[in-house]
C-alpha positions, -999 to +999 in steps of 0.1 A: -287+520-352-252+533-344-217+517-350-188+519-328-152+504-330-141+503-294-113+482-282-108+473-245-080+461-224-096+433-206-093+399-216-117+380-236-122+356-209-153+350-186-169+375-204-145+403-190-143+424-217-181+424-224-185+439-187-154+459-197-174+474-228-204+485-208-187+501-184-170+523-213-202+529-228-218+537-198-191+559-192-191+578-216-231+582-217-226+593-181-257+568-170-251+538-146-237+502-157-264+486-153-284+503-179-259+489-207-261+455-217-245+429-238-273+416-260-260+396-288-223+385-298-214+375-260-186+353-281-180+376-311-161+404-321-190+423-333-217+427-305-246+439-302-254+466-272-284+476-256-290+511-236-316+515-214-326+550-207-350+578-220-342+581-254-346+619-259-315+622-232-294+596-251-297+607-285-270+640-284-248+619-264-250+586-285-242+608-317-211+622-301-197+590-292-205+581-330-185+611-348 
């Protein structure tokens, strides 16, 4: 499991910053959208995110985005 902090601009208003997150994450993982998803804390500050993708080719880049 890896923490982030992230902050996003959107609002916190039907659910715009949760699309707002996955598109940052996938972003930065430099895989599509729909392969990040909001799983848990839809309503919370801390949420739970889950990537879909080969995990040997996420790993490096996951770490990154974690230092």
């Amino acid at each position: 499991m890896v923490r982030l902090k992230v902050r996003v601009r959107a609002v916190a208003e039907k659910n715009k910053a949760n699309r707002a997150l996955e598109k940052l994450i996938a972003k930065q993982l430099k895989i599509g959208k729909t392969a990040v998803r909001v799983i848990s804390g839809e309503t919370s500050r801390s949420k739970t995110v889950r990537v879909d993708g080969d995990p040997a080719q996420l790993v490096e880049p996951i770490k990154a985005l974690a230092s």
